[in-house]
KOLVOBA-362646 format. One line per field, with one value per residue (C-alpha): residue number from 1; y, z, x. Coordinates in steps of 0.5 Angstrom, whole numbers, plus 500, padded with zeros to 3 digits. Each point is the difference from the previous one (the first is absolute). Layout:
N
num = c(NUM  ...)
y = c(Y  ...)
z = c(Z  ...)
x = c(X  ...)
This chain:
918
num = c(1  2  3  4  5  6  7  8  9  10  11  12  13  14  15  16  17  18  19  20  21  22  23  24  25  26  27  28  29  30  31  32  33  34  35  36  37  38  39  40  41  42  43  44  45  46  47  48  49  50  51  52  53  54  55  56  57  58  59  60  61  62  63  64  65  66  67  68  69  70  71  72  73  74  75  76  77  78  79  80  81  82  83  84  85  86  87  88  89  90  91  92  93  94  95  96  97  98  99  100  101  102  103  104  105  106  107  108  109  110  111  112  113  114  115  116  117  118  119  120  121  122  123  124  125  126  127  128  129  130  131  132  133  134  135  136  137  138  139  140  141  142  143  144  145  146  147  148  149  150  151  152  153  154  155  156  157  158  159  160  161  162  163  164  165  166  167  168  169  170  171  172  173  174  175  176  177  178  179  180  181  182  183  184  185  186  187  188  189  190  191  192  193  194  195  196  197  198  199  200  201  202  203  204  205  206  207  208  209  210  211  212  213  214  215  216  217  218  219  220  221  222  223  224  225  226  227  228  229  230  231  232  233  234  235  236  237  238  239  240  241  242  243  244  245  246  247  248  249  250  251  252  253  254  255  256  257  258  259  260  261  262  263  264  265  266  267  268  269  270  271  272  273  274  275  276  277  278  279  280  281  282  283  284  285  286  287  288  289  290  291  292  293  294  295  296  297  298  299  300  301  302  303  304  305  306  307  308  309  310  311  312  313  314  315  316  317  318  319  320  321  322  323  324  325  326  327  328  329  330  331  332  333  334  335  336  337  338  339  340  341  342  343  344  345  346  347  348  349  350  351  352  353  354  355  356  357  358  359  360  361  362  363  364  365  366  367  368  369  370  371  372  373  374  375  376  377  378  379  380  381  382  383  384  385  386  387  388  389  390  391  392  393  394  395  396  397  398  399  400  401  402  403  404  405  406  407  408  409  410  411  412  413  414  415  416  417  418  419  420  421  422  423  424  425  426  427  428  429  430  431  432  433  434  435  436  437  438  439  440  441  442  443  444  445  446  447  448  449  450  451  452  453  454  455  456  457  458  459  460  461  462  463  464  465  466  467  468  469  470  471  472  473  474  475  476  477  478  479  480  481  482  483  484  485  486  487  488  489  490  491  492  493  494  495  496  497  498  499  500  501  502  503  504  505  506  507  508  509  510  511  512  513  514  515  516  517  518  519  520  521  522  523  524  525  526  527  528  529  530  531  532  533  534  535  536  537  538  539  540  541  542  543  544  545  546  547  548  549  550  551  552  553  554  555  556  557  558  559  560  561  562  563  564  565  566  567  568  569  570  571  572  573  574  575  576  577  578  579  580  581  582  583  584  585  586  587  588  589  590  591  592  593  594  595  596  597  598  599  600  601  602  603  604  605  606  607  608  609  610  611  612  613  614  615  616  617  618  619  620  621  622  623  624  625  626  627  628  629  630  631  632  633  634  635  636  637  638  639  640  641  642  643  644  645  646  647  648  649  650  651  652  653  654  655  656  657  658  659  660  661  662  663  664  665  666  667  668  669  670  671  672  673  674  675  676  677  678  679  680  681  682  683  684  685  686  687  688  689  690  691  692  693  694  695  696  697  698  699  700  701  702  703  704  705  706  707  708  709  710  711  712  713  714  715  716  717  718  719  720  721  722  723  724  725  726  727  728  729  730  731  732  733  734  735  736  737  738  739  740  741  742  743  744  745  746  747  748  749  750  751  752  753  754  755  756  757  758  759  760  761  762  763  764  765  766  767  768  769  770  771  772  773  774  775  776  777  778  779  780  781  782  783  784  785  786  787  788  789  790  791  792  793  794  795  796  797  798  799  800  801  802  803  804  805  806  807  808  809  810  811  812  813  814  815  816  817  818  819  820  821  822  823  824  825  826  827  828  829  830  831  832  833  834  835  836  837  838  839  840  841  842  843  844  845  846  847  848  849  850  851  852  853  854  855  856  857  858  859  860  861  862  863  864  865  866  867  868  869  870  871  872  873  874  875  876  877  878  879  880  881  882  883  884  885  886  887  888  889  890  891  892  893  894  895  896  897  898  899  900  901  902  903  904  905  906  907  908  909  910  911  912  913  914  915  916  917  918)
y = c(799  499  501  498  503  499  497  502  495  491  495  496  492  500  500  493  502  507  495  497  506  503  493  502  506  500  494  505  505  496  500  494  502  496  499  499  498  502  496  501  499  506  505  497  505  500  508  502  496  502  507  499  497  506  504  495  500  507  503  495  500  502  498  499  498  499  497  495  502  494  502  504  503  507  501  500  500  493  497  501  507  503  497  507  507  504  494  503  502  493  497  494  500  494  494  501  507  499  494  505  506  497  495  506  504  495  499  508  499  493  503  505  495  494  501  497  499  498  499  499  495  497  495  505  502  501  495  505  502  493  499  507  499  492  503  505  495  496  505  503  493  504  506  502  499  498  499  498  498  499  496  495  493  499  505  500  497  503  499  500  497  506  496  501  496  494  503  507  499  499  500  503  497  504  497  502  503  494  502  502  504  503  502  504  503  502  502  506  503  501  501  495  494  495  494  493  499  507  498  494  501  506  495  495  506  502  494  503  503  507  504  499  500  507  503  496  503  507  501  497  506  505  499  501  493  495  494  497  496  506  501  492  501  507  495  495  504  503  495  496  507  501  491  503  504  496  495  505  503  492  499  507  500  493  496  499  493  501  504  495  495  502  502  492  498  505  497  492  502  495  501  493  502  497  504  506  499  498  506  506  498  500  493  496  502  507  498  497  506  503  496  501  507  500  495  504  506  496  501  493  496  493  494  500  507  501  508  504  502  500  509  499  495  505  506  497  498  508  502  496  504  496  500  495  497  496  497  497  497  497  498  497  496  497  498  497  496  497  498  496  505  500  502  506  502  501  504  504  504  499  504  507  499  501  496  494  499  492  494  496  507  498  494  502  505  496  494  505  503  492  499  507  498  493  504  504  506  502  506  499  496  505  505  493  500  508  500  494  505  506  495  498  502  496  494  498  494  505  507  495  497  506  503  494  502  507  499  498  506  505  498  507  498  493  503  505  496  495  505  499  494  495  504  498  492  497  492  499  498  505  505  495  501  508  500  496  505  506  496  500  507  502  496  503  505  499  499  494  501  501  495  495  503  498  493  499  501  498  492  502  500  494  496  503  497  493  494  496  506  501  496  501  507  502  495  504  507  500  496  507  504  495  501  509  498  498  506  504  497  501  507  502  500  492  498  492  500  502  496  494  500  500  495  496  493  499  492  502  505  497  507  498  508  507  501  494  500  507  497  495  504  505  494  497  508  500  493  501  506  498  494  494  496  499  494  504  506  495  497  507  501  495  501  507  499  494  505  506  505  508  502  498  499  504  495  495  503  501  492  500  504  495  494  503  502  493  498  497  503  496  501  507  502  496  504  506  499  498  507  504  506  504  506  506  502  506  498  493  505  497  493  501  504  494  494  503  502  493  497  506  496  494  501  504  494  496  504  502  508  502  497  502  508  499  498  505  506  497  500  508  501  496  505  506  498  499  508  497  500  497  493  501  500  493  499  505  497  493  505  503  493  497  506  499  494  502  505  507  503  506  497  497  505  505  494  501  506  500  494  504  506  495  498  492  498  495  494  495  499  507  502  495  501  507  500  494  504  507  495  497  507  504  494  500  508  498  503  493  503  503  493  497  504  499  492  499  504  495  495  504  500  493  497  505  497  493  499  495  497  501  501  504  506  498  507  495  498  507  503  494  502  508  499  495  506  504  495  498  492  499  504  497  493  501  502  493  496  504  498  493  499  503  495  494  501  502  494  501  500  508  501  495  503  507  498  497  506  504  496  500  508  500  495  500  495  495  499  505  497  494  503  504  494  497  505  500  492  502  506  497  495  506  506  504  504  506  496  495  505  504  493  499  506  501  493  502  506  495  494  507  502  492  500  496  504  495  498  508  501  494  502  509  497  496  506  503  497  498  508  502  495  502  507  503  503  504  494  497  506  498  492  502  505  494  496  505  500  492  501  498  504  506  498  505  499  498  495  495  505  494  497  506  500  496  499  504  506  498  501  506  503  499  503  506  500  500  507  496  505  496  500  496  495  498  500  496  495  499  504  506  506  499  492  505  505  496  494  508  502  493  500  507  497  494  503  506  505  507  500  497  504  495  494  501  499  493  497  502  497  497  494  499  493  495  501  495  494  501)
z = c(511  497  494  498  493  502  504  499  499  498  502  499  499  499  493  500  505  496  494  503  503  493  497  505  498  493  501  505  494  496  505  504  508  501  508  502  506  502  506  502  508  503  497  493  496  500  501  496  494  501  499  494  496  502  498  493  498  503  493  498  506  506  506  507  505  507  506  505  507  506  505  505  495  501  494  502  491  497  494  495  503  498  493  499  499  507  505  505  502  498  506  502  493  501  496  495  499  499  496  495  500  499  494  497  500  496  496  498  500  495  495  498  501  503  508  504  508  504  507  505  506  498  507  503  497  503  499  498  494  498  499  497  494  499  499  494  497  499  497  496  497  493  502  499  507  503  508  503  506  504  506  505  497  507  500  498  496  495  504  497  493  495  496  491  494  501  497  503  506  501  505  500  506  502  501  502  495  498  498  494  502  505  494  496  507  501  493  501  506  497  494  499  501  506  499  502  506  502  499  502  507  500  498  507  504  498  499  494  504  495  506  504  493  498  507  500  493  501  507  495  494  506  503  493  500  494  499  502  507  504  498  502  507  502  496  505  506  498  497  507  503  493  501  507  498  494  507  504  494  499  507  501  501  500  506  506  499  493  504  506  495  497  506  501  494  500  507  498  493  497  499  503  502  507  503  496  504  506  500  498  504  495  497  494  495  501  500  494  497  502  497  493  501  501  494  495  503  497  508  499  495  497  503  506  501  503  499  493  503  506  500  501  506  503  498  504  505  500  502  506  507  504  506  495  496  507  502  494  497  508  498  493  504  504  494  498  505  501  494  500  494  500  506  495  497  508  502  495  503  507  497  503  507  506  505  498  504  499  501  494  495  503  498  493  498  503  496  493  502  499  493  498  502  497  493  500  503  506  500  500  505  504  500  502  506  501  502  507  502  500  504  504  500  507  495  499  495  495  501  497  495  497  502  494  495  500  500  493  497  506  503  505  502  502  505  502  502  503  505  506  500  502  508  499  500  505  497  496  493  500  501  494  496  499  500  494  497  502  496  494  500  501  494  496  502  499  506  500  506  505  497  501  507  502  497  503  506  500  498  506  506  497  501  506  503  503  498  498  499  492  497  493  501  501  495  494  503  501  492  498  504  497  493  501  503  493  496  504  498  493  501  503  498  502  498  499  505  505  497  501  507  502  495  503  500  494  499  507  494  496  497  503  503  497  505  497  494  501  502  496  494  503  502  492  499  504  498  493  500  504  495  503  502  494  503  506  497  495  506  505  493  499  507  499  494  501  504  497  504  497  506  498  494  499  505  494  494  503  502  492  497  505  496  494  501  503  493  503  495  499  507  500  494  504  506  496  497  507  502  494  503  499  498  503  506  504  507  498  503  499  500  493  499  501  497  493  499  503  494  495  501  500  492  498  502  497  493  501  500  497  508  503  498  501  508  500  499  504  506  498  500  507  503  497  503  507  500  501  494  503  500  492  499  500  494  497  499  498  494  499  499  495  495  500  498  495  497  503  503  499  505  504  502  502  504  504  500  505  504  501  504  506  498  501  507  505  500  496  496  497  499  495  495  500  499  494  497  499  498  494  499  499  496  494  501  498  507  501  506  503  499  503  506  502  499  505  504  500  501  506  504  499  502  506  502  498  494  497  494  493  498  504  497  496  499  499  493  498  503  496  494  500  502  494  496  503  498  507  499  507  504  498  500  508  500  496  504  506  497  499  508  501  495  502  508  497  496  496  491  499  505  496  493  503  502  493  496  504  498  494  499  503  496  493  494  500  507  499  496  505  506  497  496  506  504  495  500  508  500  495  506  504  499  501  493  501  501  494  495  502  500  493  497  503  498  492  501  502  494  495  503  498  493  502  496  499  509  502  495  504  507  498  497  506  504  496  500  508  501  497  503  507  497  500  495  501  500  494  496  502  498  493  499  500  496  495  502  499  492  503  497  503  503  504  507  501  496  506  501  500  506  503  500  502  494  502  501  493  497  504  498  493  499  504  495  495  503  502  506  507  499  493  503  505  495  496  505  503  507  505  498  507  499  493  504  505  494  497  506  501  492  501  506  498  493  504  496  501  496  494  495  503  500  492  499  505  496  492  496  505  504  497  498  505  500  495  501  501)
x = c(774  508  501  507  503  507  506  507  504  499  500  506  500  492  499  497  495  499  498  495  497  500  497  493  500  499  495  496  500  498  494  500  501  506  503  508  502  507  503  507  503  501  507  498  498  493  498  505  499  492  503  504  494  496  505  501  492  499  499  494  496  497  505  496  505  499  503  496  501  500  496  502  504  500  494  493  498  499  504  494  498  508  497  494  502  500  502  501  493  496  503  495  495  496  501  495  501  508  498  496  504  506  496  498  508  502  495  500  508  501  495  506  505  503  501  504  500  506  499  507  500  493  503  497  493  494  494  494  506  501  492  500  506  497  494  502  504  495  496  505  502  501  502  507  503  505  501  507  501  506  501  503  502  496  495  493  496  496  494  494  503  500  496  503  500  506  506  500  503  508  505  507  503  508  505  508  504  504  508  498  494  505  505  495  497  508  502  493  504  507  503  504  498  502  503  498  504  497  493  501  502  494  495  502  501  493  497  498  494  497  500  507  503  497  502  507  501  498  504  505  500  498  506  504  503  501  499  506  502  500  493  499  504  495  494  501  500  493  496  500  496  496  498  498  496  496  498  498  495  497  499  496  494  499  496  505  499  505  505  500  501  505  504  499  504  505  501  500  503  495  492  498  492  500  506  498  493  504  504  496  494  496  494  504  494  502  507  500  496  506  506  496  500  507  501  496  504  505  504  499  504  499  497  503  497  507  501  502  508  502  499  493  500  504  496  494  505  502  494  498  502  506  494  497  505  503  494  497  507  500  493  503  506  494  496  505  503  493  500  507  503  508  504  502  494  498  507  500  493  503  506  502  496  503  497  497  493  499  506  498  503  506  501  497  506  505  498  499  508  502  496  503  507  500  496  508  496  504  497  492  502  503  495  495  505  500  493  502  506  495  495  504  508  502  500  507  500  495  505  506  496  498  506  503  495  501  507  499  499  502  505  500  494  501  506  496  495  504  505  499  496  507  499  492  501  500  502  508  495  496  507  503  495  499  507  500  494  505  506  496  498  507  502  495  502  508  502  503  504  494  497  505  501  493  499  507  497  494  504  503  495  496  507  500  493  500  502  494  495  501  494  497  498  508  504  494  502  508  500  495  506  505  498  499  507  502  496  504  506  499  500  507  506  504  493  502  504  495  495  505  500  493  497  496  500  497  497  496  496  495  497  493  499  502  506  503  499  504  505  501  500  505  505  499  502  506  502  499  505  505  500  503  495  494  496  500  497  495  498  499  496  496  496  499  497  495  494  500  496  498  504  507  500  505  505  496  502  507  501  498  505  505  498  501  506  502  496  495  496  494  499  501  495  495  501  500  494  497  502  498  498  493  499  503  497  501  501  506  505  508  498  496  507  504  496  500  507  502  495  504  506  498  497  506  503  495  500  494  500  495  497  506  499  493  501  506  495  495  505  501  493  499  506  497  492  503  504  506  504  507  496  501  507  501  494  503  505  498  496  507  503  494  500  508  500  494  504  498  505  496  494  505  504  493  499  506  500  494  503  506  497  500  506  503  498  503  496  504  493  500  507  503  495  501  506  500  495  504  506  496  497  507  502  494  502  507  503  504  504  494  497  506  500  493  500  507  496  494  505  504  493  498  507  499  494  502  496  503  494  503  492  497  504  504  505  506  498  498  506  504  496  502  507  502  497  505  505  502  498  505  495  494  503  501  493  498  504  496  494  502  502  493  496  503  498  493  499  495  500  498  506  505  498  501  506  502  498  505  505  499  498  508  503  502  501  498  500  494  495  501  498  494  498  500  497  493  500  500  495  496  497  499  494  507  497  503  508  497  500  507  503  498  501  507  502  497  505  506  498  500  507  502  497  495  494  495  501  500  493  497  501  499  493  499  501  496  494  501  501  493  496  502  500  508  499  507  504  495  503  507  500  496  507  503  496  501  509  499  497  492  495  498  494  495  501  493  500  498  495  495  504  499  491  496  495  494  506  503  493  499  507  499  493  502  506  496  496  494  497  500  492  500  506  495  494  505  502  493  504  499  503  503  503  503  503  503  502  504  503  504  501  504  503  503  502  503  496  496  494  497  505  506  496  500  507  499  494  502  495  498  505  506  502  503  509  502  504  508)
């Protein structure tokens, strides 16, 4: 017999379970014989909440405790024989016998006073203890006894029914803390209270499983840590071995049927009965018998039964030897190749073998390495075709595509994996085409020249084959080293002028493969920069975006960008929306890279900052996943350029601080917008010389390269517009007629209206108010916002210096308006002080704020102006707390603030009155 008088300590988290312990007991000692089953998976709390109610009642009742042994358990006693006195020696009592003792302890024992027995692990109870405790139950109906029993969610029943009066029997069932659970067991180890993101991120590493907490929790406290990210960081690292460890025990001791079982769906990744069967050698009755063993052990989550997180699969998964693990998922790909699943579900068994044993494995990876590659998953499609290389590493074709996919991310890798694969092969194709594997990874890997010798090269010796000999196969592979040709260019110094020598003939190229598409693109690229020809770049263009593929929609983004610029803008933002890309992913590498900065400028361009930022930031986030922070230059550019243009010099100039650790570059892409960027940024400092000084270096680079679109970058205007602040009109006419020259052989109405607000910015008088009134009528039929907005803020200062007061305050609140619904929030401010110069009333800049928001924004913005909390907004409005909090963060945004604080000075007393009638 135990008798358990304390336990140091409580039990955190529990008190609703303790409750309903209490409840029985008082129900017992009032004298009616009371059972409670307590039920929890393992880890749970099951023990320790069985020793804090012994501790609880301890001084109002006899405590009789013992722990049921499974057989083979290592204890000889029986349960209800652990209940007499002296139970070491009365091992083996027959029932009758063990039935009348026991019946008579405890009725020698609740004549003084109520009794309560506990019995743990009640799963592994013998048959004769059953019978025993059932019996004295029943006889002891109006005794004051209380019998607790804790077992498995799965485990026995309570065979024979103990058989008491209706209402006496209660089931306290244990589930995982909840956040909040989790929270008062945290509070309870320190002395300061976490906070919830702490808790949060506990409670998912965890799964808020009693026992992995309490370990976690306590290693934690032992090793002095507070609760803060350090913690979090050593927390993540234990919680995966404490997670190990709770499997491990529910695995323990159960029939072999349940661990094959479980293996089986470790292996699949999903609990389907017949290929559980299947693979753990086992009949599906007892298959199922497992799968709900496992689900009552909450191993298994949800209908699907897929499993609770992926750190228990991967416990399980742990625990199976190498010697076995190969051969079962071999097995798995069999099972499920035969059963018609996808080529990737198949591959993904198949993945890190060395030797492929059947010829159809083969075929399945490279068929899974094609649908990864068309998903955008150049990297799982790598590893596909790792397993075929490590079969069989002859096979050319296969070492040169998997060599492209690694390329990706590695470009070291794909040239160390190609090197010395030219001597080995024995055709000039299979030669071209590991050449131009080898160029790309050079690019990558900025080497441009070497990679222009090798594509340079490989051309070569394709022109050198026999006339008559090239058939479809070649004209696709030379337009592919055609279009790498042109990337390479790109990346060297004299880019345009390369470029313009090895264009293809362009109405031969329909864009209907990826090679194409590049080069079309790039074309339109080389086209637009160059600024003579805008119906050839559109059409260039136009092809590269009509069949948009995931493996270029970099060249797809940038023909995008093209016919906005030449203000095809209608087919631009169709492209665009096309092209939108997913979430960041890991393995996209630089194209990922490339395709959202092309897309930040295009929404910048469009006024659309709130999406250019956010794809500008994405592409920061691209370049960082993929270690190679160089490719982050150019986003962090265009993010410097959109917060300019938002008036946050501060975030601006962080940016570029970032963006010049490497440094301006050669590529004609890159260099240009560096340069205009640091220019804008000195001159929002006040350094105009600075600011002057980098525009005039913009131009140099780009009249050195022959880039001669007045829009692509226009650091003419810019530098027109700091030398009149000078006082140097002369100057900046020359460069306004510079840009007149340039939008005349260019064509389009956003290069004519830039050209007619630079002659205005310079001109005087007026002559002044002519030429800006005409570049805002112009600019107006344009998306050009941005030069809209200037051009009506610089005509509303030369109308103030004609004396035309009520003119200026018509084109400063146009300006204004027009500033806050792009979000220039900047020059905003500076045309309502010209409001206010003009004798207009000094209105809030955000007046206009209604333009800005859409209604659910507004309704949203007001509320939480109003001090609402995120959860009474939703409740509110009939939303999800995470439909509010995306609804704030692109409030806070548009309207340039930080925090609800701010936002109240944007929503006074809720939206402000429409601007009144001039």
């Amino acid at each position: 017999m135990a008798e358990v008088t304390g336990v140091a300590g409580r039990v955190a988290g529990r008190q609703r379970e303790l409750a309903v312990l209490a409840s029985a007991f008082a129900n017992a000692r009032a004298g009616s014989a009371t059972l409670v089953r307590v039920r929890g998976a393992t880890g749970t709390g099951k023990t320790a909440l069985l020793a804090e109610f012994a501790r609880a009642v301890s001084d109002h009742a006899v405590v009789l405790s013992e722990t049921c042994r499974r057989p083979g358990g290592g204890s000889a006693g029986r349960a209800a024989e652990g209940l007499l006195p002296d139970a070491g020696g009365r091992d083996g009592l027959p029932v009758p016998v063990l039935s009348r003792r026991l019946g008579r302890r405890l009725a020698d024992l609740t004549v003084a006073g109520p009794v309560v027995v506990l019995l743990d692990d009640f799963h592994h109870c013998d048959e004769a203890s059953v019978r025993v405790l059932a019996h004295q139950a029943h006889r002891g109906a109006e005794q004051p006894l209380l019998v607790v029993v804790a077992q498995r969610p799965a485990g026995r029943p309570l065979w024979p029914p103990m058989t008491l009066p209706p209402g006496d029997v209660a089931t306290v069932d244990l589930a995982d803390f909840t956040e909040t659970e989790v929270a008062g067991v945290t509070a309870a180890w320190w002395a300061e209270p976490p906070g919830p993101g702490f808790v949060r991120e506990l409670a998912a590493l965890t799964g808020g499983n009693p026992a992995v907490l309490g370990e976690v929790c306590a290693a934690l406290h032992l090793e002095g840590l507070a609760p803060d990210e350090q913690a979090l960081g050593r927390a993540r690292r234990l919680a995966p071995a404490a997670r190990a460890r709770l499997v491990e025990r529910v695995l323990a001791g159960r029939p072999e049927h349940v661990r094959r079982v479980a293996e089986a769906v470790a292996v699949f990744g999903g609990s389907d009965v017949e290929l559980a069967a299947l693979l753990g050698g086992v009949p599906e009755p007892l298959a199922a018998d497992a799968l709900g063993v496992l689900a009552a052990e909450r191993l298994l989550d949800g209908d699907d039964r897929e499993f609770a997180s992926p750190a228990v699969r991967e416990a399980i998964l742990t625990g199976v030897p190498d010697r076995r693990l190969g051969p079962l998922r071999l097995t798995a790909a069999r099972l499920l190749n035969d059963r018609g699943c996808p080529p990737e579900d198949v591959g993904a068994h198949l993945l890190g073998r060395r030797l492929l044993p059947e010829r159809w494995m083969r075929d399945v990876l490279a068929e899974a390495a094609r649908t990864a590659e068309r998903a955008g998953r150049p990297h799982d499609a790598a590893r596909y075709l790792g397993v075929l290389v490590a079969d069989r590493p002859q096979d050319m074709p296969v070492r040169i595509e998997f060599a492209r996919l690694v390329g990706v991310r590695d470009p070291l890798a794909a040239y160390a994996t190609l090197a010395g694969m030219s001597a080995m092969a024995e055709d000039t194709r299979s030669r071209a085409r590991i050449s131009l594997q080898l160029a790309i990874a050079a690019l990558s890997a900025r080497e441009p020249h070497e990679a222009t010798r090798l594509l340079t090269g490989a051309l070569g010796q394709l022109d050198a084959e026999p006339a008559g000999s090239t058939g479809d196969a070649d004209r696709g592979l030379r337009t592919e080293l055609e279009a790498a040709l042109l990337a390479v260019a790109f990346e060297q110094p004299g880019s345009l002028a390369l470029v313009g020598g090895r264009l293809p003939a362009m109405s031969a190229l329909t864009g209907q493969t990826p090679a194409e598409v590049a080069v079309l693109a790039l074309a339109s690229v080389a086209h637009l920069i160059r600024g003579a020809d805008r119906d050839l770049a559109v059409s260039c263009a136009r092809r590269a975006v009509e069949r948009p593929e995931p493996a270029v929609r970099w060249a797809c983004s940038l023909a995008a960008y093209v016919l906005f610029a030449a203000d095809e803008v209608d087919e631009a933002l169709h492209a665009l929306g096309g092209l939108a890309p997913g979430p960041v992913r890991g393995d996209t590498g630089w194209t990922e890279v490339v395709a959202l900065t092309a897309h930040s400028w295009l929404a910048c361009g469009a006024g659309d900052l709130s999406r250019a930022l956010s794809d500008a930031s994405a592409a920061v986030r691209a370049a960082e996943r993929d270690d190679r922070p160089e490719l982050a230059t150019a986003p962090l550019v265009a993010q410097a350029l959109v917060l300019l243009q938002q008036g946050d010099t501060e975030g601006a100039a962080a940016a570029m601080a970032r963006a010049d650790h490497h440094g301006p570059d050669g590529s004609v892409l890159r260099f240009p917008f560096h340069h205009l960027a640091r220019g804008r940024l000195a001159e929002a400092r006040g350094d105009l010389a600075g600011a002057l000084a980098h525009l005039r270096r913009c131009g140099a680079g780009l009249r050195a390269e022959g880039g001669a679109n007045p829009l692509f970058v226009p650091w003419w205007l810019d530098g027109a517009r700091v030398l009149v602040r000078l006082g140097r009109r002369a100057e900046a006419a020359e460069l306004v007629a510079h840009g007149e020259q340039l939008a005349r052989a260019w064509g389009s109405a956003s290069a004519r209206g830039l050209a007619l607000l630079g002659r205005g910015l310079v001109a005087e008088g007026g002559a002044a108010v002519d030429g800006l009134t005409a570049a805002a009528e112009v600019l107006g039929r344009t998306t050009a916002s941005w030069y809209l907005a200037e051009a009506e803020t610089a005509l509303g200062q030369a109308l103030l210096r004609a004396g035309d007061h009520q003119g200026a305050r018509r084109a400063f609140r146009s300006a204004v308006d027009r500033s806050v619904r792009s979000g220039f929030w900047g020059r905003a401010e500076e045309a309502q002080d010209g409001v206010t110069a003009a004798g207009g009333r000094n209105y809030p800049v955000t007046g206009s704020v209604t333009d800005v928001l859409t209604l659910g924004e507004r309704r949203v913005g007001e509320l939480a102006a109003a001090g609402a909390t995120n959860r009474t907004i939703a409740d509110a409005l009939q939303l999800a707390v995470r439909t509010v909090e995306i609804h704030l963060t692109s409030v806070y945004r548009k309207l340039g603030v930080s925090g609800r604080t701010q936002l109240q000075e944007r929503f006074p007393g809720g939206l402000l009155a429409p601007e009144p009638a001039l």
